[in-house]
N, C-alpha and C positions, 0 to 999 in steps of 0.2 A: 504494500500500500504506500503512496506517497504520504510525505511529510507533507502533514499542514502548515499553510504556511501563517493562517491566521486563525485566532479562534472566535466564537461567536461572542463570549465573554469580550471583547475588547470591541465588538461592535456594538452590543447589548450598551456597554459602556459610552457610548459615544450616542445612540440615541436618547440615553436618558438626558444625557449633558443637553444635548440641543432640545429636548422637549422639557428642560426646567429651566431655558431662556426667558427672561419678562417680554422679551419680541416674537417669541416662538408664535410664528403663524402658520399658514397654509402651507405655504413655500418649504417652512421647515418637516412639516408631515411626508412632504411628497418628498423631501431627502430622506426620513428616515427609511420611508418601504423602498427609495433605491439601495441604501444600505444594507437592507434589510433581504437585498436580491442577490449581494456578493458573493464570488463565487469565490469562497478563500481558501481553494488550491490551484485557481487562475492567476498566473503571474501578475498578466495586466492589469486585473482587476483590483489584486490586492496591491500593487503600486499608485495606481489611483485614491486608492482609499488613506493609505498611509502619510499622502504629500497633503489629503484632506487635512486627517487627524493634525500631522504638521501646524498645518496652519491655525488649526482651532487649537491646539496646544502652545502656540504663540500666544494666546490671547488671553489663558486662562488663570484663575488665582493660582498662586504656590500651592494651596491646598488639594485642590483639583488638581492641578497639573503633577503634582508628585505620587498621586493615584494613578495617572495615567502611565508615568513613566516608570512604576512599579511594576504593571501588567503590560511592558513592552519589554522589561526586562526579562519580565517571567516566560516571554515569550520569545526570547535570544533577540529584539531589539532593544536601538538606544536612540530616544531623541535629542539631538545635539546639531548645535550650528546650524537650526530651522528645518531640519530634514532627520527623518525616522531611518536607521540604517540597520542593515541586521548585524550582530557584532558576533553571533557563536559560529562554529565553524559548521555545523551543520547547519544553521539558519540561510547563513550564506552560500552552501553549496545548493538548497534544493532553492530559493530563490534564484539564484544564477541561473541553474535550469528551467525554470517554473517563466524566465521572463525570454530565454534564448527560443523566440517562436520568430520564422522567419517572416521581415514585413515582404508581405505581396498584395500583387493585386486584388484578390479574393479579399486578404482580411481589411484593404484602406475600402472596396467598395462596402464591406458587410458595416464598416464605422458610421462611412458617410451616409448610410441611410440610417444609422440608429439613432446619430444626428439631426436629420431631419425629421426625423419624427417628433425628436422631443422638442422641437421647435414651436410646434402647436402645441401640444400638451405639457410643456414645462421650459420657457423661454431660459430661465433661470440656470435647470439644469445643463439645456444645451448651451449655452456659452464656457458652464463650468468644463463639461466634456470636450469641446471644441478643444480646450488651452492643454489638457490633458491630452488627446489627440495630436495636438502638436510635439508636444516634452516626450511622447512615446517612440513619435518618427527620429525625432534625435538622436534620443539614446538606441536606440534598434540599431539606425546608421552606421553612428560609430561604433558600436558592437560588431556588428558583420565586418566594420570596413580596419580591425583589430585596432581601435584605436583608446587609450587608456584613459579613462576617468575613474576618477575620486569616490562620485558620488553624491560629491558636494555640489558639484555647479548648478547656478541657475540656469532659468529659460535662455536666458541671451548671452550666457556663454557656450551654452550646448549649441545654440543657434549658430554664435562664431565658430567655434568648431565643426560646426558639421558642415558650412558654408566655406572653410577654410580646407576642407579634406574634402568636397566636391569642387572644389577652383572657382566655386561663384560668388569670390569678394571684387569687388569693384577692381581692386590690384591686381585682378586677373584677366583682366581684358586689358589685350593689348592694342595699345592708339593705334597701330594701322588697322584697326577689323573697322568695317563697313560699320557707321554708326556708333562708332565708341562710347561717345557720351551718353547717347541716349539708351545701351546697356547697361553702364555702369549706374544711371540712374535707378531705371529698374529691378536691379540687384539690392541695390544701395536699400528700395522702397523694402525691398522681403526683411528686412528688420522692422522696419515701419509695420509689417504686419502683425509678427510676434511681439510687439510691444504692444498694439492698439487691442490683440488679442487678450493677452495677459491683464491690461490695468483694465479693461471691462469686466473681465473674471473676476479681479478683486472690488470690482463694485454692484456686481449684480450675482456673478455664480455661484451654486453651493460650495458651500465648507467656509463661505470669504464672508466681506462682511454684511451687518444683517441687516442694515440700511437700504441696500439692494433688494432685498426680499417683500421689504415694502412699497418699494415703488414699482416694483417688475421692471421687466426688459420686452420692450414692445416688440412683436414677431418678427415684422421686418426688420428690426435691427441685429436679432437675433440670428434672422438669416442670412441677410450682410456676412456678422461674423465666422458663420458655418460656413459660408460657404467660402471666404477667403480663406481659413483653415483647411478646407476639403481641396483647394486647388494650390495653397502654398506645399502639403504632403506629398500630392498622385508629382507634381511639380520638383520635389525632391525625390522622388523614390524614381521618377523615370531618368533623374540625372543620376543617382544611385548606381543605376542598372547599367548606365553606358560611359559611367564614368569609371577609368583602371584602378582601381588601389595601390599606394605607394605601398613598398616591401613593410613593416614594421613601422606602420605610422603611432605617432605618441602627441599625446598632448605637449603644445609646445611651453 
């Protein structure tokens, strides 16, 4: 049987926190029953959930927060430096395994429709997944493409990274190609994306903050976001595919 990688006890734990909010509204119910749908010996699934907790463990009393961090230890994680990491040697071996699922074309189309669905029935939650959906292409990347991280990095340096190991930093267009600038522009804009993705997540998406929850996230802007996440990914993974990998690339 595989190792679990998560137990239900540490979700159990996470929707109480959010349903004993003084803001706890609608918004927050329909995150508990997504929660509540994790499949926690899906790698992906439980890395979503974990950069959740992250964040809602940024925010919480010492009191709370060192219940939390008791039952991640108990569970061979540690939260530290803003991000949940597994620390025991087994935690980390079947996590490694549990997230090494190859991105293809199958799984980015089966996202972007789980995406658009939730667009109607939970604007909130699809932006949250959107940002998720990006941070997953990254780290996949530079995994296939053997390139080393921490663990630690944020959105927008996994972003530089994985833009820096496909060759699509603006210093990689060279001034004689047919419209230089107006590539390098372009290129320049895909950070523009993952930024404008990201600080929406943290004002409207679950796990962020709860201000968001109150005022929604109107469909079409929601689907704005989706769908510039659905075409920045299929847009890195087809440059993925036909782009070489350097012999033993590493974080610079």
């Amino acid at each position: 049987m595989a190792t679990e990688l998560l137990s239900y006890r540490l979700i159990s734990m996470l929707q109480d926190y959010l349903l004993a909010q003084p803001d706890c509204d609608k918004g927050t119910e329909l995150q508990c029953g997504s929660l509540q749908r994790t499949d926690r010996n899906d790698g992906r699934e439980v890395q979503i959930f974990l950069e959740s907790l992250a964040w809602d463990m940024s925010k919480m009393e010492p009191v709370i927060f060192n219940r939390f961090q008791d039952q991640l230890v108990n569970e061979g994680y540690l939260y530290q430096d803003g991000h949940i990491v597994p620390v025991t040697a087994s935690k980390r071996l079947a996590y490694s395994k549990a997230i090494a699922v190859t991105l293809d074309a199958a799984y980015i189309h089966a996202q972007i429709e789980r995406l658009e669905a939730s667009v109607v029935k939970d604007p909130d939650l699809a932006i949250g997944t959107a940002k998720e959906f990006v941070e997953t292409c990254f780290k996949t990347i530079l995994q296939e493409r053997a390139i080393v991280v921490s663990g630690k990095e944020d959105i927008f340096e996994l972003s530089r990274m994985t833009s820096q190991s496909l060759q699509l930093l603006p210093k990689d267009v060279p001034a004689s190609a047919r419209g230089a600038d107006s590539i390098k522009r372009v290129l320049s804009n895909l950070v523009m994306i993952v930024q404008g993705v990201t600080e929406l997540r943290n004002l409207y998406g679950t796990g962020h903050g709860k201000e968001g929850r109150k005022s929604g996230l109107k469909q079409r802007l929601a689907q704005l976001v989706v769908g510039a996440a659905a075409t920045l990914v299929t847009f890195l993974y087809q440059t993925h595919l036909e782009t070489p990998c350097k012999p033993r690339e590493e974080n610079p």
